[in-house]
N, C-alpha and C positions, 0 to 999 in steps of 0.2 A: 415177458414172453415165456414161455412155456418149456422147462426143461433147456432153456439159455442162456448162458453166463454173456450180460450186456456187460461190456467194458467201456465206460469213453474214452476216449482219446485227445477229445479237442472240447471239454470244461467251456473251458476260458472266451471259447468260440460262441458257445451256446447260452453264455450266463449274459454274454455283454449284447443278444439278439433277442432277448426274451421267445425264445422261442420255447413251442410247447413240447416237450422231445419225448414223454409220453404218447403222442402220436407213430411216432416212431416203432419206442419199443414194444407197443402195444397194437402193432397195426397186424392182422390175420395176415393179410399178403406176405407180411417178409418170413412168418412161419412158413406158409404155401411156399414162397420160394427158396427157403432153406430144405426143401423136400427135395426128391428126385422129379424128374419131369413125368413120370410115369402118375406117379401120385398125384399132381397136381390136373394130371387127364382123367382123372378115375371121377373127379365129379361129376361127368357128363354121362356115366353111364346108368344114374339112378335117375331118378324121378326128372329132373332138368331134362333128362334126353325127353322123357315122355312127355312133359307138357309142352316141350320147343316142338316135337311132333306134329302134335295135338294142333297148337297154335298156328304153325306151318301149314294144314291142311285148311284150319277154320280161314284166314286170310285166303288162299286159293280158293275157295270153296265162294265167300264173299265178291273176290277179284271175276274169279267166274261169271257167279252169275251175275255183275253187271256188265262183264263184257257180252255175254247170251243176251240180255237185255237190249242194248245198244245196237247189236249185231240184228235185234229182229225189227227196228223201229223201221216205219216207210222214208222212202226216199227217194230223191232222184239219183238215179245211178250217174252222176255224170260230175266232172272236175270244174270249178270256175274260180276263178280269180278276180278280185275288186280295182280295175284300173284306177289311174290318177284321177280320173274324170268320174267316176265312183260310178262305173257303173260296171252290173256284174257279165263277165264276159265268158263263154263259153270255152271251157279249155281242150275237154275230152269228155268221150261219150264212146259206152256199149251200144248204146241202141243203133241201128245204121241211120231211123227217120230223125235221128236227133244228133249224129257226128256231122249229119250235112251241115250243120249249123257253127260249126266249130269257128272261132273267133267274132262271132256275134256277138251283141250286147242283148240280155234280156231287160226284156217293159216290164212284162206284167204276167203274174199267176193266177188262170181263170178255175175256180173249183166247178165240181161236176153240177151244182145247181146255179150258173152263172154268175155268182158272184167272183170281183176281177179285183186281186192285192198287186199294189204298184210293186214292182222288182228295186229297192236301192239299198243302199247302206244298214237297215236296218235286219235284212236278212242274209247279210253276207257277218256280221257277227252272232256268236250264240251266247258267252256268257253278259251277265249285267254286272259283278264283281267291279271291274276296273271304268265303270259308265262315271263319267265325271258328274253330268247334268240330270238330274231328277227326272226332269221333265221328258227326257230322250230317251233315260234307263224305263221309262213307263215306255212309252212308244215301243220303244224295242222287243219290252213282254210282250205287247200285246200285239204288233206283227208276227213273233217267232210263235206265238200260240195259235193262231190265224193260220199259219203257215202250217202248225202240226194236224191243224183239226182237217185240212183240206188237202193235206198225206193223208191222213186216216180216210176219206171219204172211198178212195180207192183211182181215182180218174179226174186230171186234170190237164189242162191244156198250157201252155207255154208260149208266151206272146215277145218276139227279136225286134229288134230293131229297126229291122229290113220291111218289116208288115207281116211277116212268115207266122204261122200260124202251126203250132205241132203236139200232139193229144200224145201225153205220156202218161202210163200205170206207174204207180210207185212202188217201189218192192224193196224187200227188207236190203240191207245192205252184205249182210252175210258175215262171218269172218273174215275173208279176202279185200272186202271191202273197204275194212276199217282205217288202210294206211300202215305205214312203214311207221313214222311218229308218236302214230297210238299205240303201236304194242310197247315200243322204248319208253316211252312216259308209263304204258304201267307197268314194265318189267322193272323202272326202277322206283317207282311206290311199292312192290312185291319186294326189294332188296331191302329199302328203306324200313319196311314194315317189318321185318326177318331182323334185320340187326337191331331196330328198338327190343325182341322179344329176345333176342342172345342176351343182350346188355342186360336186361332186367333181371331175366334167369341165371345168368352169371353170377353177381351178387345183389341179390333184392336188398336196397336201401331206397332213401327217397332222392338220392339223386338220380339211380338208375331208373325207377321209376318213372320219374320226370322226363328224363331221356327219351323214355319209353312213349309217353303221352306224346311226347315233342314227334316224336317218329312216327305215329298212327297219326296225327293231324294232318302231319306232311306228306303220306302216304296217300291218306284222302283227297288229300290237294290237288296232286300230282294224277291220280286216278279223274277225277273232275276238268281237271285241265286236258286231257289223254281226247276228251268227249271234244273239246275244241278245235283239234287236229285232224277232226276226222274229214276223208271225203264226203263228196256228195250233197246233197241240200236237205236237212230235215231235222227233228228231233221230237220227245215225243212230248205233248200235251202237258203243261205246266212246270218242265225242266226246268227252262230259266229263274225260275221262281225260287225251285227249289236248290238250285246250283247258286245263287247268289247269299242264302240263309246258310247252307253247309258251310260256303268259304268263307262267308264273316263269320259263325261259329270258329271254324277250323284256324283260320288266322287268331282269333281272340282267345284260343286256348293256347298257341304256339306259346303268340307274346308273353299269357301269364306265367306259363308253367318256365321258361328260359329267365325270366324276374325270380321268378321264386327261385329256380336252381341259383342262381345267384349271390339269394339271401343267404343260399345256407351252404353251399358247398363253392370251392374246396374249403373254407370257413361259417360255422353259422356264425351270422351276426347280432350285435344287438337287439334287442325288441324285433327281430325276424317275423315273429310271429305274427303281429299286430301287420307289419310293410306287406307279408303274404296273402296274407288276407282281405287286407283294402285292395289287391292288385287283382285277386280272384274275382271278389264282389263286383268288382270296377267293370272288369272284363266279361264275365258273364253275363251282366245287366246290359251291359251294352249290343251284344250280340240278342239277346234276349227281344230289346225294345225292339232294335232294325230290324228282328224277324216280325216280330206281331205286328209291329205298325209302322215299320220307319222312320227317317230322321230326313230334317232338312239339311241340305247337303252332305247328304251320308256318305259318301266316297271321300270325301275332305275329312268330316270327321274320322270315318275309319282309319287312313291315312295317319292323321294327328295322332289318334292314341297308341296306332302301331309306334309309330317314331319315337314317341314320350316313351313306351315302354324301354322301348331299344335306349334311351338314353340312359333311364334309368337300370337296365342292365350293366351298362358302363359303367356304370356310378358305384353300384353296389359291388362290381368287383373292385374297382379302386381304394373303396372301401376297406374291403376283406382285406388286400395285398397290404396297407398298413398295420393290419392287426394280425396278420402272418403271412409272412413274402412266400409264397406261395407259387413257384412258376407260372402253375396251370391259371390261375387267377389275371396274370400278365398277357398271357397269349389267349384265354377265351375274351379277355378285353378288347385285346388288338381284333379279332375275329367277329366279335360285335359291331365293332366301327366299321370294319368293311359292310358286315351286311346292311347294318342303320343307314352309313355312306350309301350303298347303291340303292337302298330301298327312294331313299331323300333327291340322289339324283334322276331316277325311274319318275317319282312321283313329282319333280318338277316336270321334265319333259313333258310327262302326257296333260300336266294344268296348262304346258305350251303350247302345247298343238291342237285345243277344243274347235278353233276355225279353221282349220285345215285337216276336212274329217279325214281322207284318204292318209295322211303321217299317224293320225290321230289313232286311226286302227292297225296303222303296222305297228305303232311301238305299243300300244294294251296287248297286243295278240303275242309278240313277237319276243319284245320287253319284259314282260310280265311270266310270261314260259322261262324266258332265260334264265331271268331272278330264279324263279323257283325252282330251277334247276341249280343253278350257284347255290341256293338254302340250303337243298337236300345232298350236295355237295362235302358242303361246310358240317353237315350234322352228321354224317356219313365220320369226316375228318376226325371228329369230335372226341369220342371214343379210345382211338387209335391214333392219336399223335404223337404219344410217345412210340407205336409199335407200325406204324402207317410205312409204307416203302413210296419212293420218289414221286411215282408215276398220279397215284391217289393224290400226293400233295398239288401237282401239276395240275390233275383235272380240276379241284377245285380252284386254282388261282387261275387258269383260263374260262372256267365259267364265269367266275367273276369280271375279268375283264372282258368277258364275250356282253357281259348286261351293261356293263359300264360305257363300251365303244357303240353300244346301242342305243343308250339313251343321250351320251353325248351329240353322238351326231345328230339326234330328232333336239336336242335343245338347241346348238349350235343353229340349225337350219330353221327352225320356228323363231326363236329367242330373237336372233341376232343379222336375222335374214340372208346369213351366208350363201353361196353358191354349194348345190350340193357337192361336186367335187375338194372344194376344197375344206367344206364341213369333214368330209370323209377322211381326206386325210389327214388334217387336223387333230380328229377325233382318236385314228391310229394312233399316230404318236402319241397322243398323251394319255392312251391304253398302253401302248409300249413302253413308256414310262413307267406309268404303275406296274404294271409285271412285273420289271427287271426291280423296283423298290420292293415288293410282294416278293419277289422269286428269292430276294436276299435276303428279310428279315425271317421266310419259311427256314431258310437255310442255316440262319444263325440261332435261330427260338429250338427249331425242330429237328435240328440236326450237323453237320459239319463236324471236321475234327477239334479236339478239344486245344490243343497247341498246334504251332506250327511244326511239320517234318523233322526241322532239325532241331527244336527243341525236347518235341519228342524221342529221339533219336540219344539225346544225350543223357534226360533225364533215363532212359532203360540203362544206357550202358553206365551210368552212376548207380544204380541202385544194382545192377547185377556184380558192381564191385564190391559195394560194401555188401551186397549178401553173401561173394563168394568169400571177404574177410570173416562176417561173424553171422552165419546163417539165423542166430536165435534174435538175429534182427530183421528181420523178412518182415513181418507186419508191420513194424514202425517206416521201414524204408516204402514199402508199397501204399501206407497212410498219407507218407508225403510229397510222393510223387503226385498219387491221385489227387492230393488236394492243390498241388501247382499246377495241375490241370486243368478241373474242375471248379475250383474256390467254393469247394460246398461251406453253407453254411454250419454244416453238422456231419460230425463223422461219429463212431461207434465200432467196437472191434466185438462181435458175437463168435461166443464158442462153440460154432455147431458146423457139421459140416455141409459144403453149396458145391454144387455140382458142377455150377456156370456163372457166370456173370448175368444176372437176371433186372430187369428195370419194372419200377411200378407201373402200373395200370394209367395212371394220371402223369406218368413222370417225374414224377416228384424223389421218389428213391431209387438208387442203384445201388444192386449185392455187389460185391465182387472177392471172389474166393481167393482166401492166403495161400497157394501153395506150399505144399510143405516140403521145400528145398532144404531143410536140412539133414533131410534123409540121405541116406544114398541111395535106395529105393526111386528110380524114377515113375512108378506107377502108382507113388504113394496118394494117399487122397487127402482133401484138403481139410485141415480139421480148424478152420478158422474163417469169418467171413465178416467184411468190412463193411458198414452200409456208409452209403455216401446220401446227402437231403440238402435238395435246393440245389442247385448249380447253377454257376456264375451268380452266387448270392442271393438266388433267389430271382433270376431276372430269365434264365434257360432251362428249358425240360432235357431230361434227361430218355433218350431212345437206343431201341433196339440198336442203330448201328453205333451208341457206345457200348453197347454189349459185347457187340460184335467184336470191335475194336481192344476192348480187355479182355478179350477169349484170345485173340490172337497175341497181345503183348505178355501175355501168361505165358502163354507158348512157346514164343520167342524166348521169354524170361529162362524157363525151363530148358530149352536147348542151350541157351547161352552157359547157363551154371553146371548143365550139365557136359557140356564141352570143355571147360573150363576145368570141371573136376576131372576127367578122363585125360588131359592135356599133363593137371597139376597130378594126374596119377602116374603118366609115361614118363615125367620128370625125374618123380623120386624114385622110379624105378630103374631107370638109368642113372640118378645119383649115388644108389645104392651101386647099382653094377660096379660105377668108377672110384667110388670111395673102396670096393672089395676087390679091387684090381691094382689100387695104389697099396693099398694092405700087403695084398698076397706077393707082390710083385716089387715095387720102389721098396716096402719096407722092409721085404727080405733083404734085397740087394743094400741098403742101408744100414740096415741092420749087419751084416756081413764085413761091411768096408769100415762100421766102426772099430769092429775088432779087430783090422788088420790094420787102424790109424798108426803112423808112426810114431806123433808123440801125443801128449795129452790134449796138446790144444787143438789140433785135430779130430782127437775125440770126442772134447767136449764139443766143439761146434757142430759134428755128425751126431753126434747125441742130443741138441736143441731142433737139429733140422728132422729128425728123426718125432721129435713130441709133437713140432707143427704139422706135420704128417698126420700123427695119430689125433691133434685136435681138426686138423682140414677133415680128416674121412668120419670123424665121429661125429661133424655137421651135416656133411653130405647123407649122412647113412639115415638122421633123423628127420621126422615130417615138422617137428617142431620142438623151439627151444623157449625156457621160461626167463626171462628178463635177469633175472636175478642170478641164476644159475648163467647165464652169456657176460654178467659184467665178472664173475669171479673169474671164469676163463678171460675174458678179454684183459684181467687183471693180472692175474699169474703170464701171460702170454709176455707182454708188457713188460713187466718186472725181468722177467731174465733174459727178454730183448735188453733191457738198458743195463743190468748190472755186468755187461758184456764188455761195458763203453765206461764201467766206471761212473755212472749218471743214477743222480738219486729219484726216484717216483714219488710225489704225493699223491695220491688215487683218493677221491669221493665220490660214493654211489649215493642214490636217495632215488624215492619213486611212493608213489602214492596208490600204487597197487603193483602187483606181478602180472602180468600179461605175456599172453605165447607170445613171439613171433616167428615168422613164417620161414622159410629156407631160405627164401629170397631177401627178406630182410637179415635176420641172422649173417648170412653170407655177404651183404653189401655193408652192414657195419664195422664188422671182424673186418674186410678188406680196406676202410677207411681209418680206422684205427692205426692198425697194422701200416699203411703207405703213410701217415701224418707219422709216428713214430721213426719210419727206416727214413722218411727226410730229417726229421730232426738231429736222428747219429748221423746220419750222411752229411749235412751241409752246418746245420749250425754249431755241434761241438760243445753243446751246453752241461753244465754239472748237476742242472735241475727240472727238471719236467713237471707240471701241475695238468691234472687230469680230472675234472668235473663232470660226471653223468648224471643227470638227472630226468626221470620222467614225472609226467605233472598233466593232466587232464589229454591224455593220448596226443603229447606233445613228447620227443624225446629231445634232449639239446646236452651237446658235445662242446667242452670249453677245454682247451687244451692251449696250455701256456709254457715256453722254456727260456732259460735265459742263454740262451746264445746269441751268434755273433750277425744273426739274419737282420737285415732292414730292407724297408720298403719295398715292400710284397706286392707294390701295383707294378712294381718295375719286373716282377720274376718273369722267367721265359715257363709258360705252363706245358713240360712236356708230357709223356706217357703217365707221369707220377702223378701231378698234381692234376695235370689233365683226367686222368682217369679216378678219379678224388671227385672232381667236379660230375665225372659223368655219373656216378653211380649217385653221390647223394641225388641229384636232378630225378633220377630214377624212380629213388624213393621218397619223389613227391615235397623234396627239403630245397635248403638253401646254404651254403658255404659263405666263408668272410676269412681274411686274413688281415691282420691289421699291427702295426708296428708299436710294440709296448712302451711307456714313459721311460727312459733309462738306456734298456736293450733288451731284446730279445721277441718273440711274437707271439702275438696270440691268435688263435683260428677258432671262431665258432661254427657250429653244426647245429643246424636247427631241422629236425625230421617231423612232419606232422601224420598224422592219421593214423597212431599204430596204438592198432589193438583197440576193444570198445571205447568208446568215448561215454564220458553223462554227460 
């Protein structure tokens, strides 16, 4: 990385995953987002803006003119719908000689030189795409061509049911005309087409690329389908022909280029090159033949080779995720199988329903739209799953189960000759099912908090302790938290500074900035940033609302230590007041009454209480004391406590380094000390005292042994003395014992943990 000191952190993590962690330090994004956010805006204002533009108007400009197109074909201005009994029924009409007709059934289309086309099923469909039977998808051209040439003539008549006989002009259908459905279908081929050209422009590699091709097929798709929706009766002169060519084109590029993205991203694979290639060939040949000449049972096969694609999409991420666990690899896998899933259940239903034309046409028309709405969807999703908000994820897991509840029910009801009703609601429930299974693993792949509440909750307040102990540990402590969060595969500490908590493009890595809490500076900036790769192992992506989420626990983090210091500031600044009020004040008056003592032992004992004075205020006054420097005092303090009583001291110090401690500590040892020693003159009367300190891997431990007359210390009544012995080690995090020595006498251990850096 460029001008950044990579540090790792977690070796051991990364050696035993063979992971390739040069992807890491070498990825442009995590430079991009060790930048300010401004900077990372700035690329959109050169050449990108200009060809996204550019590109932006060419798509309108395209989208246009085939809606002018469409908008000018002949037609009958009038709404009809294909009853159960297939036959086409008049629903609404402009014209006043042709709304009389309203709920009739049409016979027959007579053209201006009498030639008479029967009215049934073959012109109440326009596309041939989803035609199961060869033989029908012919029929079908060659009515809706029939149908176009005798719009074009200009004057035809229109043959009901009833015998009624009614002479209509065809006239273009207009804008207005076109339906509510077809502007939506191609407002979102227009969004779909716009985000392929972001994605590409963004950063040109060949995955975005691919994206890109993926997003202009489906955009055409979706634009083609739009032509399906529309009112009215008509189309023009050889459409069907050419709408069946585009969409097995356009479908046979999707397949390949999502295979290919596969091969190679978020992993190339093996011999990629060779698997890319034979999928391209495969797939272009194929669209290629269906158009020049056709295939026997070309809907079957089309079909087939979609699905093998879609498997072998599967395959090849499965693939990749062993040769590097990969989040994004897991969840474009899972997202595969839903769409292969509904594609397999769409294209059973409608092989269901071929003798029951009336089902047969609601679920190609209906079916078929859905899917390709859930696709565009899903592609949409694709991009933006690590950065996608709620609502996006929703749409696409209810498009999906909108295709799904749709070709259920037509399989349920052809398949298994259920009763519609209960096909219906059959078919709910086990869309309601999948949602709520869909809605959960969106939520655990794509988002959710990383621990629970009150684990989170604890882990802050643990690490905002040991930051406010030993601040120069703020990136180890915030490493470990993250990663009991998280369980990234791979952590890294970079020396540069991040503005925010930032996540990759694919999800795969997340910044997150060290604050630099050891300042006292609370506006200080962050001169350190930790990237985290893979989360939960490599099985979860990492998103915006973990961003989110470490924006805010920073925050928190920072108020907390910052509250904490401002607390631990009013402390010593009242300790000060009271240690220089006991000074000015007890030790005058102390000092005064020694020298009016009557006799010496008088004096001497105002003169010991007078030292513990000046060693009490000399603790209070300080912000911190050095280990070694508190055992010589707590050592002198001691010794002429006991040579008072006639009682010998053996004192051993040892420590494995000098470490501050804090007021609070300083102050609850000196008090534990001090109350273990005045019971010992107080009650046991001993000649000899043994005194053990020792500190040892930010462990301290207190052994204190006398030979007096004390036994069996389970039996003691623990008052104010021993009581408050108990509550202060508990304080500091330790543990007390008393225990009744071989012979006579007792012995108490003190075992204190956590003080001061640990290795």
């Amino acid at each position: 990385m460029n001008s950044a000191s990579v540090q790792p952190s977690d070796v051991g993590a990364r050696a035993t995953t063979g992971l390739r962690t040069e992807s890491l330090s070498d990825s442009r994004w995590v430079d991009q987002a060790l930048l300010p956010r401004r900077s990372a805006l700035s690329r959109w204002v050169g050449w990108r803006l200009r060809v996204l533009v550019v590109l932006g108007l060419l798509g309108s400009l395209c989208l246009f003119a085939m809606v002018r197109a469409v908008a000018a074909w002949p037609s009958i201005k009038a709404d009809w719908r294909l009853t159960p009994a297939l036959r086409i029924e008049l629903v609404a009409a402009a014209d006043p000689s042709l709304a009389q007709h309203i709920g009739r059934g049409l016979v027959a289309v007579e053209g201006a030189g009498g030639a008479r086309q029967s009215a049934d099923i073959l012109l109440a469909r326009r596309s041939l795409r989803w035609m199961v039977d060869d033989a029908e998808r012919a029929r079908q051209a060659t009515a809706q061509d029939r149908l176009a040439r005798t719009l074009a003539a200009g004057q035809l008549h229109l043959h009901f049911d009833d015998g009624s006989r009614v002479e209509v002009k065809p006239a273009p259908r207009g804008f207005a005309g076109l339906g509510a459905l077809f502007w939506l279908l191609c407002a979102l081929a227009l969004v779909v087409y716009l985000i392929g050209a972001v994605i590409a422009l963004a950063a040109p590699n060949v995955a975005n690329l691919l994206y890109a091709v993926v997003a202009l097929a489906q955009s055409g798709n979706l634009a083609l389908i739009a032509t399906e929706s529309m009112t009215g009766m008509g189309m023009a002169p050889g459409f069907v022909h050419t709408d069946l060519a585009l969409r097995t084109l356009l479908d046979m590029i999707t397949a390949a280029a999502v295979v290919h993205a596969s091969l190679t991203h978020p992993t190339r694979l093996p011999h990629a090159r060779v698997w890319l290639s034979a999928t391209w060939i495969v797939a272009l040949l194929f669209a290629l033949q269906t158009t020049a000449v056709g295939l026997p049972y070309q809907w079957s096969a089309t079909q087939a080779l979609l699905i093998a694609m879609g498997v072998a999409f599967a395959a090849a991420l499965t693939w990749s995720y062993r040769v590097d666990p990969h989040p994004y690899a897991i969840v474009l896998r899972r997202l595969g199988w839903m769409a292969n899933g509904t594609l397999v259940l769409l294209t059973l239903a409608i092989a269901a329903t071929t003798r029951d034309h009336h089902l047969h046409f609601m679920v190609t028309t209906i079916g078929s739209t859905v899917w390709y709405v859930f696709f565009a969807s899903l592609l949409l999703l694709v991009p933006f799953m690590a950065r996608s908000r709620h609502v996006m994820r929703e749409f696409a897991v209810l498009a999906g189960i909108s295709a799904v509840a749709t070709s259920l029910d037509v399989l349920l009801v052809s398949a298994f000759a259920l009763d519609p009703l209960a096909s219906l609601s059959l078919s709910i429930a086990i869309s309601l099912a999948l949602y709520a299974a869909a809605r959960h693993w969106m939520q655990t792949q794509l988002g959710g908090g990383p621990v629970s509440a009150e684990h989170m909750f604890e882990g802050l307040f643990r690490v905002a302790r040991e930051i406010e102990s030993d601040p120069r540990k703020t990136t180890d402590q915030l490493t470990r938290m993250l990663r009991e969060w998280y369980e990234p595969l791979e952590t890294q500490t970079v020396v540069r500074t991040a503005s925010r908590a930032r996540v990759a493009p694919d999800g795969s890595t997340m910044v997150v900035p060290v604050p630099a809490l050891a300042t006292e500076t609370d506006d200080a900036e962050a001169t350190a940033a930790i990237l985290l790769r893979y989360a939960r192992r490599g099985r979860r992506l990492f998103t915006v609302d973990d961003a989110r989420l470490i924006d805010r626990v920073l925050e928190q983090l920072r108020r907390a230590v910052a509250f904490d210091r401002a607390v631990e500031q009013g402390r010593g600044e009242e300790r000060l007041r009271i240690a220089q009020d006991l000074h000015d004040d007890i030790g005058a008056r102390l000092l005064t009454l020694m020298y009016k003592a009557e006799n010496a032992e008088l004096e001497e004992y105002i003169r010991h209480t007078l030292q513990d004075l000046k060693t009490l205020t000399r603790g209070l006054a300080a912000s911190t004391h050095r280990l070694s420097d508190s055992a010589a005092e707590w050592k002198a303090d001691i010794t002429q406590r006991l040579q008072a009583t006639q009682c010998e001291l053996s004192w051993s110090f040892t420590a494995d380094r000098d470490i501050p401690l804090s007021v609070i500590q300083w102050s609850g040892i000196t008090r534990i000390l001090r109350e273990l020693v005045n019971n010992i003159i107080a009650h046991a009367h001993a000649s000899q005292v043994q005194i053990q300190c020792a500190y040892e891997r930010g462990r301290l431990t207190l052994h204190i042994v006398d030979d007096g007359i004390g036994r069996n210390p389970a039996a003691w009544s623990h008052g104010l003395g021993l009581g408050g012995v108990r509550k202060r080690v508990k304080l500091l995090g330790g543990d007390v014992a008393w225990r009744e020595r071989e012979g006579h006498g007792i012995a108490c251990d003190v075992r204190l943990p956590l003080l001061g850096p640990r290795r």
